[in-house]
C-alpha positions in Angstrom: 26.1 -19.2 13.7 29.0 -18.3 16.1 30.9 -17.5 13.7 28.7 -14.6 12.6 27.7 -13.9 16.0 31.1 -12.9 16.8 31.4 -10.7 13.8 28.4 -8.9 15.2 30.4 -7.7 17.9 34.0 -8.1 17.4 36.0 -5.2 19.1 36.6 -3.5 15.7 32.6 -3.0 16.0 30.7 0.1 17.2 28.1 -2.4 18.7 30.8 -3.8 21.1 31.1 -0.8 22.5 29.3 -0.8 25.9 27.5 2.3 25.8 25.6 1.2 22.9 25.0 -2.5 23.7 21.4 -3.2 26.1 22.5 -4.3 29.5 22.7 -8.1 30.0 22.5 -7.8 33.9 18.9 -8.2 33.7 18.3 -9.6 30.7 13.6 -9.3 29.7 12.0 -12.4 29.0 12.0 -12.1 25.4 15.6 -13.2 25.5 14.6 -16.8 26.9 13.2 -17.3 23.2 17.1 -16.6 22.3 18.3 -19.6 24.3 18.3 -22.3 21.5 20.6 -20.3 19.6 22.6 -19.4 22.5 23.0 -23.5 22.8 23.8 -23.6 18.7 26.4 -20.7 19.4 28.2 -22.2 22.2 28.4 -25.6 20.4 30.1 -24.0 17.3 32.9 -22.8 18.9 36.3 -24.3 18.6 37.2 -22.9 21.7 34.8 -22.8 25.0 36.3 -20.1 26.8 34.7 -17.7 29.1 35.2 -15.0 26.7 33.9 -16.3 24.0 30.7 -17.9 25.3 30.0 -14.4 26.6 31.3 -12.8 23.1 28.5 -15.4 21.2 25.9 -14.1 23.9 25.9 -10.7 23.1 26.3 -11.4 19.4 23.2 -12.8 19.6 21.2 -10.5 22.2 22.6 -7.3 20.0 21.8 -8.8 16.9 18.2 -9.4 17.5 17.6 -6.7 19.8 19.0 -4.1 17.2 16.8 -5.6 14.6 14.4 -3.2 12.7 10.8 -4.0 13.1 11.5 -5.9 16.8 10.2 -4.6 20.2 7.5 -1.5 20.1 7.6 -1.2 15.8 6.5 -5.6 15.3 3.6 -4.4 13.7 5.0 -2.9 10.8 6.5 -5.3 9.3 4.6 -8.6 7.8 5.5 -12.4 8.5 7.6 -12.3 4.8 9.6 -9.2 6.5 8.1 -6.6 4.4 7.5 -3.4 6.3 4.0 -2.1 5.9 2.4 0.9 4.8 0.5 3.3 7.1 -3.2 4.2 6.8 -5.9 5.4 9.0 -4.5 4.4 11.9 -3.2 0.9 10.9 -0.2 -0.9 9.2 -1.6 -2.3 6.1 0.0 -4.6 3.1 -0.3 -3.1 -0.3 -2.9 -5.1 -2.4 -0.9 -4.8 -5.7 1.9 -7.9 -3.7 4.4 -6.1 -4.9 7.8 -4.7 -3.1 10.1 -2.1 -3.5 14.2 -3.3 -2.6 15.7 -0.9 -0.4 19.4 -1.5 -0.7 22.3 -1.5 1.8 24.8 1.2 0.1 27.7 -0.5 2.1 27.0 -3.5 1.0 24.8 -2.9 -2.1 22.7 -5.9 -1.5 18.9 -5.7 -0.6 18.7 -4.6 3.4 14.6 -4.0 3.3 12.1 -4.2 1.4 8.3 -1.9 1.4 4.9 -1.7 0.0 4.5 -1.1 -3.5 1.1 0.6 -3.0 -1.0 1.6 -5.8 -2.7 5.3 -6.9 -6.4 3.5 -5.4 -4.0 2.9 -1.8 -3.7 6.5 -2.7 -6.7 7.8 -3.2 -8.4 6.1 0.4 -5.3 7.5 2.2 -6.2 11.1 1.1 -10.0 10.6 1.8 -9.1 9.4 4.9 -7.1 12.4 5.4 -9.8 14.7 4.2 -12.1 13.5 6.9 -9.5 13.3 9.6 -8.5 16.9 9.5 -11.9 18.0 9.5 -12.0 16.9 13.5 -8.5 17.4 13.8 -8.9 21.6 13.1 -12.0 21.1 16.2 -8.9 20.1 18.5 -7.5 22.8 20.8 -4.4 24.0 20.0 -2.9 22.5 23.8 -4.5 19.1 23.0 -2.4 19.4 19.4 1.0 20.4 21.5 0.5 18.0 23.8 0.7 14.7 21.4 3.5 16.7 19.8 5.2 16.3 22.7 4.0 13.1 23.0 5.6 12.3 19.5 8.7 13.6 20.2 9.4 11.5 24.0 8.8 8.4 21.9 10.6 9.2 19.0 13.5 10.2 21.3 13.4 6.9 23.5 13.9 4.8 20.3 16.3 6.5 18.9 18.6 3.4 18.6 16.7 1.3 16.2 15.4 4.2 14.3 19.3 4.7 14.0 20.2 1.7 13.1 18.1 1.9 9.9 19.9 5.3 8.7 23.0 3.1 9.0 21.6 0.0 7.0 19.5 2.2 4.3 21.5 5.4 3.9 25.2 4.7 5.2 25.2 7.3 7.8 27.9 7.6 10.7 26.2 5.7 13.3 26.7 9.1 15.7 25.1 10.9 12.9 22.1 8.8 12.9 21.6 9.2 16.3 21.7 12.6 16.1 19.4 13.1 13.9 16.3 11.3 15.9 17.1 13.2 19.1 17.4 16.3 16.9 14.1 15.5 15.3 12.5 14.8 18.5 13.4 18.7 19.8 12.4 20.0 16.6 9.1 18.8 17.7 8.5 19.8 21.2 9.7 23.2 19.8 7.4 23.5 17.4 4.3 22.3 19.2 5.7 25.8 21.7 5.8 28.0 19.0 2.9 26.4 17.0 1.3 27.6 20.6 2.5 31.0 20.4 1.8 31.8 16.7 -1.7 30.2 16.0 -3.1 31.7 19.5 -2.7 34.7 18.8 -4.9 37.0 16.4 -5.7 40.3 14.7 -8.3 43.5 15.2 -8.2 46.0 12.4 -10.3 49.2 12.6 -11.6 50.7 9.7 -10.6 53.8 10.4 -7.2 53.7 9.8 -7.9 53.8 6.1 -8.4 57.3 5.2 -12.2 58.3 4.6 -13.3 55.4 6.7 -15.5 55.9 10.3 -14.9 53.2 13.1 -17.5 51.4 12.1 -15.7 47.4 11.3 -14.1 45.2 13.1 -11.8 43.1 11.4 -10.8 40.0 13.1 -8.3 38.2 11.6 -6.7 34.5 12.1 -4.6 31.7 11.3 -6.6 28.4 9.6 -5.2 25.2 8.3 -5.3 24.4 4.4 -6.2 20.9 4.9 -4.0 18.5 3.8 -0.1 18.5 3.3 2.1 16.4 1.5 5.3 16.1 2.7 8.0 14.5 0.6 11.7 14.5 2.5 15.1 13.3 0.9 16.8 10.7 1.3 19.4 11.9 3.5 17.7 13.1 6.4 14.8 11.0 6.1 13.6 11.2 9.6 14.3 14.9 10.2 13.1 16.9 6.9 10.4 14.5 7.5 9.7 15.9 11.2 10.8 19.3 10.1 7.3 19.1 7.7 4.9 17.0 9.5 5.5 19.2 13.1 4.0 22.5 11.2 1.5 21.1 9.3 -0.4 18.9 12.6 0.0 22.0 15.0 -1.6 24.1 12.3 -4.4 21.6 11.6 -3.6 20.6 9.1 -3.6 16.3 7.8 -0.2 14.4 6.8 0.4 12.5 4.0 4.2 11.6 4.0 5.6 10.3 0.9 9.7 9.0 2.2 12.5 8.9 -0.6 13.1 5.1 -0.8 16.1 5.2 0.4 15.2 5.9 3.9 11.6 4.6 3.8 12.3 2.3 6.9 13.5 4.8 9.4 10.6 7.3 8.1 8.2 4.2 8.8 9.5 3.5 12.2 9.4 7.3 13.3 5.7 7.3 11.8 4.9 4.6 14.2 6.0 7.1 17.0 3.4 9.5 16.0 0.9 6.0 16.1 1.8 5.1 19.2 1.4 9.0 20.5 -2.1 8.2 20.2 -2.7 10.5 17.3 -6.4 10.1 15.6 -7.0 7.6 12.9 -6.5 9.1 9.3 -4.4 12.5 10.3 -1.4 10.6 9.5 -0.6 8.5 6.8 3.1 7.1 5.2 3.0 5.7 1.3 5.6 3.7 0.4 6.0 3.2 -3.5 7.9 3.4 -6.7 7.3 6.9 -8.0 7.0 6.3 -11.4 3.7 5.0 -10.5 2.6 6.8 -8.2 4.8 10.3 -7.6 2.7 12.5 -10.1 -0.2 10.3 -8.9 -0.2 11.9 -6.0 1.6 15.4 -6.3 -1.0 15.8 -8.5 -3.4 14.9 -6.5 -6.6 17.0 -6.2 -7.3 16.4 -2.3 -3.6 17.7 -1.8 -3.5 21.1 -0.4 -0.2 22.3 0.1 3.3 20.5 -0.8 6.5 20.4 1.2 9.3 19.1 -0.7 12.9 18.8 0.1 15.4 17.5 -3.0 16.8 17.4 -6.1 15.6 18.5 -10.1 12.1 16.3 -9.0 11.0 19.7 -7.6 11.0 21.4 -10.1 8.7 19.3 -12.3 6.7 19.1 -9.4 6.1 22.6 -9.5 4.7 22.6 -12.9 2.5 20.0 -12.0 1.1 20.5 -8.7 -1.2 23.8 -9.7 -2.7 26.1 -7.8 -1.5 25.4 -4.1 1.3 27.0 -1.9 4.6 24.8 -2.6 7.3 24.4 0.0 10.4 23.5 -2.2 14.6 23.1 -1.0 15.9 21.9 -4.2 19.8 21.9 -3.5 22.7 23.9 -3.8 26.5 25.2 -4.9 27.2 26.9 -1.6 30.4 28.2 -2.2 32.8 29.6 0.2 34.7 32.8 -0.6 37.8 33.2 1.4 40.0 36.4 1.6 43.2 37.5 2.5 42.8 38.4 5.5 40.8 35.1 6.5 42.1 32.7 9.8 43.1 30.1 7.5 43.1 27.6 10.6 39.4 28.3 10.7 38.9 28.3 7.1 40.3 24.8 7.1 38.4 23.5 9.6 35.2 24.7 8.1 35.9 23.5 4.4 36.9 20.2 5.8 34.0 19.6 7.5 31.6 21.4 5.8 32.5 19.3 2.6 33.3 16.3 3.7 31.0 15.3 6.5 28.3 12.5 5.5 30.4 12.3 2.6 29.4 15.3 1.1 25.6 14.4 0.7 24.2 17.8 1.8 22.8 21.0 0.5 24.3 22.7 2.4 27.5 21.2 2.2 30.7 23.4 0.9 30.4 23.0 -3.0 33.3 25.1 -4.0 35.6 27.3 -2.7 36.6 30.5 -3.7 40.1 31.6 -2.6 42.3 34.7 -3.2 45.3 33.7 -4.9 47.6 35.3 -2.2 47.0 32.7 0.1 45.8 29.6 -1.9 48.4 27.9 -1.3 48.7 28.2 2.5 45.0 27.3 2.4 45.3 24.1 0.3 48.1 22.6 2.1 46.3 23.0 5.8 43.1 21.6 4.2 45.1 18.2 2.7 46.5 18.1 6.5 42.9 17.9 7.8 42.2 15.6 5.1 44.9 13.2 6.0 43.1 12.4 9.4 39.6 11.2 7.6 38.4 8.3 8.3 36.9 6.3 5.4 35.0 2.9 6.0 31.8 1.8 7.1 28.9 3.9 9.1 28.8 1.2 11.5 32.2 2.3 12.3 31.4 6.0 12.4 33.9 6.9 9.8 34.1 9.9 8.5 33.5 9.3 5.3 30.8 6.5 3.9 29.5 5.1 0.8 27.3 7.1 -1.0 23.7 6.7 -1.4 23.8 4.5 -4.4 25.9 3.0 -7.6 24.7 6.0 -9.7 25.7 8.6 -7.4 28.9 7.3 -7.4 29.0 7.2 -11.4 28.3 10.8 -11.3 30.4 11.8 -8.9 33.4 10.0 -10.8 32.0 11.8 -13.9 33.1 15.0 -12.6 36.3 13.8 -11.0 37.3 12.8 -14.6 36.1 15.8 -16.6 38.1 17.9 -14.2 41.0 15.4 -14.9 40.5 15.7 -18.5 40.7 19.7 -18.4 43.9 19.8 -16.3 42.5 20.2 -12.4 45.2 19.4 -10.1 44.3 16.7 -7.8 45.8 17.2 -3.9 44.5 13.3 -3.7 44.8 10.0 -5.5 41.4 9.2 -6.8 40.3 6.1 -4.9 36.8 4.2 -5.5 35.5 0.9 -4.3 32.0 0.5 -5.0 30.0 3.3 -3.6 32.9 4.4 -1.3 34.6 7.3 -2.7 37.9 8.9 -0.7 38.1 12.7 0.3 39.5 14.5 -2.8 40.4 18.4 -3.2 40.7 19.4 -6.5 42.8 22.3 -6.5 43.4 24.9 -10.1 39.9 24.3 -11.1 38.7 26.5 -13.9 35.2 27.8 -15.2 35.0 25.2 -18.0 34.6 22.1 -15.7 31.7 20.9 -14.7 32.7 20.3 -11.0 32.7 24.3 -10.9 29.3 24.2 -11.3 27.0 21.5 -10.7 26.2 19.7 -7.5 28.5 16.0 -6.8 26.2 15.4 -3.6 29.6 13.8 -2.7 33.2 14.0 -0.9 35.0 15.9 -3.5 35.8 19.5 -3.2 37.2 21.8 -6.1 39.1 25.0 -5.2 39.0 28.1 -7.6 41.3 30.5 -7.3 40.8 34.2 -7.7 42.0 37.4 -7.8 39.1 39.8 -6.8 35.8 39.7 -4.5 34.3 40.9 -8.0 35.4 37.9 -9.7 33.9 35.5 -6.4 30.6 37.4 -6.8 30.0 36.7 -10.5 30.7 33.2 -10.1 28.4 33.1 -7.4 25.6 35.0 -9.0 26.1 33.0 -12.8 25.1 29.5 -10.5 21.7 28.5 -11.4 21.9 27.6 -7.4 21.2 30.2 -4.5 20.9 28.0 -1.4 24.1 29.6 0.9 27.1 30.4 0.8 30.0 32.1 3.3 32.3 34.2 3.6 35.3 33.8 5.6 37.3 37.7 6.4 38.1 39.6 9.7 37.1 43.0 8.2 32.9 42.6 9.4 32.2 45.3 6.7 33.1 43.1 3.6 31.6 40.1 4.7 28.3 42.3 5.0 28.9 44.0 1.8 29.9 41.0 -0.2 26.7 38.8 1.7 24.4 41.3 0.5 25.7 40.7 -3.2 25.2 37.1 -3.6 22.3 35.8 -4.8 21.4 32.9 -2.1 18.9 32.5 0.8 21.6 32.6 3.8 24.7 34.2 3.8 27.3 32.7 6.4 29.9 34.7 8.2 33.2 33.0 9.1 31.6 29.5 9.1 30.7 27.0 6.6 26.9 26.5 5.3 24.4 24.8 7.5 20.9 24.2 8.1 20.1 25.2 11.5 19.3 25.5 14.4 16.1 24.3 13.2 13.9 27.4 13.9 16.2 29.7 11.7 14.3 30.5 8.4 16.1 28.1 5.7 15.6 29.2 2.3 16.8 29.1 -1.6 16.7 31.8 -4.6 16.8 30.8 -8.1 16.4 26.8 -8.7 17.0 26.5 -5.1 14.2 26.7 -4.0 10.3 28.3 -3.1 9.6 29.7 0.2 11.4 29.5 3.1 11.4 26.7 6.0 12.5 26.9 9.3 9.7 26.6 12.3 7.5 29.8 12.3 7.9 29.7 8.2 6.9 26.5 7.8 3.6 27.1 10.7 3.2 30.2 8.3 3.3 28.8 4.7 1.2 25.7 6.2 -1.5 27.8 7.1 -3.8 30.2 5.6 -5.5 33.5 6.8 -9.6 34.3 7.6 -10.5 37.2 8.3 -14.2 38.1 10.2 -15.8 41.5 9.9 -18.3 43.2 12.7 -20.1 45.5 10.7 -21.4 48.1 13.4 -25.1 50.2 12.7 -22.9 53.4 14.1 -19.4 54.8 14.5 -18.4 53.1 17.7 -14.9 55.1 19.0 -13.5 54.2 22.6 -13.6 56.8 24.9 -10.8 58.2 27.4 
């Protein structure tokens, strides 16, 4: 027991550092039920000094006070520490008794397990729902804002446990993780403003500003909810794509059914509860946990489903074919590539290639996919890019390293896939290719050439190819013959190419002199070809989450205001 407690916090740890540990000056009661351990600790060590006694005390205190499921979120987890399910208004266990593993992608051992709930969980969650957002679209748009806001305080004041499960489930950079829940939390006091702004206002057409047409209607037009929304956000950035979704749909009216990627159910469960403990009405909100190959067409399907919001890979697609009839929400990934040009700042270039493509390891769509360079001053380039590479940090997200596992054993298979084809085919590799289970070291791959598959498809990991070229034409086609269309940038002082060569790519945003990215949150965010349908991004999303009505005053007379 001491010995693990003073792993916990060893110096090497980010939990020893003191701006993250709780305060031991006052210490709450709950910590008396700690005391027995405490004793066990303090027993077990081969030494007694002062320093370690007080190293096994915080072990201890951090370890349990960290844990997910403890303080405010207790209730969603069971007694066999399996977290629950959430349902009109409650946390419920799933009557099939079966689990899902989440595992640890650092460790690659189980961390958490969910609910394995079945298509009947389902179908009560989306009556539920039905009858829930009937009251809900009765509730003034300030009284909607308000618990918004609500929401997001709460959400905001845990952010440190919510954190700590992006670690565990999805091996993101500690600071990362913690930037995402405060991040999520001002995505939704904006979007409770906006929602404000947008859904208050309405229209008045006259009729006779349609030739041949007397003033003699009214049209009054206005935004109404569809009903209910399913919102289904990826893995790595769980709690934020899931905010980014849910936000829109309840200012609008709308219900929630959240479906969270696996990986990532437990932080999308505890930021749930936030909304729970906001005080939110029974039904409106729901989170199903679950294997989806039982119940993902289940309930994309689903006929009380009104609108889907989906952020992710090739799922989306099927999904669209499937879902019929309703407005679809869909970010389905990219090959944002960067075009670089003579006249670029190389220094900044560097920058924004090493950290566009390497932070979080590369699992982003809008990370930098490929680069495109002019020939000229490739080599320049490459050589300041392996110098930035050099300072990476690679390790665990516990120790905010730059660079993380990725999300699972197959990603990493794929991503090694692509490392060796390019091998095969002659790439030259700037890097040693280094892999220990899911952790895969920075690699540029430099020379890269049409006929590898790196040039093309999407490693969702931290390896980078560079294709050198000799004209903007030649960076265009390659741009436009991607089956992607999500961003891409373009790095050159002369303001008139960047516009001209934006203009002729084929992908939702263009960047100028900085690499891809998806934000601030209320800029539209949007992909062309398999990329994507529709466009996200606050006042999009309200927008696409809502529907228009229109009412007609149909006067006896011509009715004309007079000066």
């Amino acid at each position: 027991m001491a010995q693990l407690a003073l792993r916990v916090v060893w110096p090497s740890s980010p939990l020893h550092n003191p701006a993250r540990r709780h305060h031991l000056s006052s210490p709450a009661p709950h910590f008396l039920s700690l005391m027995p351990r405490l004793l066990v600790a303090r027993s077990a060590l081969l030494r007694t000094s002062v320093e370690e006694e007080k190293r096994a005390f915080e072990a201890v205190v951090v370890k349990e006070s960290a844990m997910a499921g403890s303080g405010v979120f207790t209730d969603i987890i069971d007694e066999n520490q399996v977290f629950k399910y959430y349902a009109e208004g409650e946390w419920k266990k799933s009557a099939s008794g079966k689990t899902v593993s989440i595992v640890n992608p650092t460790t690659r051992k189980t961390q958490y397990s969910v609910q394995a709930c079945t298509q009947e969980e389902v179908n009560k969650v989306m009556e539920a729902a039905k009858a829930a957002q009937k009251q809900w679209a009765r509730t003034p748009l300030w009284k909607r804002a308000e618990l918004l806001h609500k929401a997001a305080e709460i959400l905001k004041e845990n952010k440190d446990p919510i954190a700590e499960c992006l670690v565990k489930e999805i091996a993101k950079p500690a600071k990362d993780a913690v930037t995402e829940v405060v991040r999520s939390g001002d995505l939704l006091s904006y979007t409770a403003e906006e929602g404000v702004r947008i859904l208050g206002e309405g229209k008045l057409l006259l009729s006779d500003s349609f030739p041949g047409n007397e003033r003699n209607k009214y049209c009054l037009t206005s935004k109404i909810p569809l009903g209910i929304v399913l919102a289904i956000p990826p893995f790595n950035y769980p709690v934020n794509l899931a905010v980014s979704k849910i936000g829109p749909a309840l200012i609008a009216g709308n219900s929630l059914v959240l479906k969270p990627p696996t990986q990532g159910s437990v932080a999308a469960l505890h930021m749930v509860h936030c909304f729970h403990l906001a005080g939110f009405p029974k039904g409106l909100i729901s989170c199903i946990t679950g294997k989806g190959s039982e119940i993902g067409d289940f309930m994309t399907m689903h006929p009380g489903v009104n609108c889907i919001s989906f952020t992710g890979g090739d799922t989306g697609i099927a999904i669209s074919k499937k879902a019929g009839m309703i407005p679809l929400q869909m970010e389905l990934g990219g090959k944002d590539a960067c075009i670089v040009l003579e006249d670029a700042d190389l220094d900044l270039v560097a920058t924004n290639i090493v950290q566009g493509g390497y932070s979080y390891s590369g699992q982003r769509c809008t990370a930098v996919k490929v680069v495109l360079i002019m020939e000229s001053v490739a080599d320049e380039f490459v050589e300041k890019v392996n110098a930035k590479m050099a300072k990476l940090s690679v390790g665990t997200p516990e120790e905010n390293c730059d660079i993380t596992p990725v999300i699972s054993e197959s990603s990493a298979n794929f991503i090694e896939g692509l490392v060796m084809d390019a091998k095969e085919k002659g790439a030259t590799f700037c890097q040693e290719y280094k892999r220990e289970g899911n952790l895969i070291w920075p690699l540029l791959l430099d020379h890269v050439r049409a006929n590898m598959r790196i040039a093309w498809e999407e490693p969702f990991g931290p390896v980078l190819p560079v294709i050198r070229i000799r004209s903007v034409k030649e960076a265009i086609h390659h741009c436009n013959a991607s089956n992607f269309g999500l961003q891409g940038s373009v790095f050159t002082k002369d303001i008139n190419k960047a516009i001209t060569i934006g203009d002729a790519i084929e992908s939702g945003t263009i960047q100028i002199n900085s690499a891809p990215a998806r934000g601030p949150d209320h800029f539209p965010f949007q992909g062309l070809k398999d990329s994507g349908i529709g466009s996200q991004g606050i006042v999009n999303s309200i927008n696409m989450m809502t529907k228009i009505k229109s009412l007609v005053i149909n006067l006896p007379s011509p009715s004309y205001t007079m000066g």
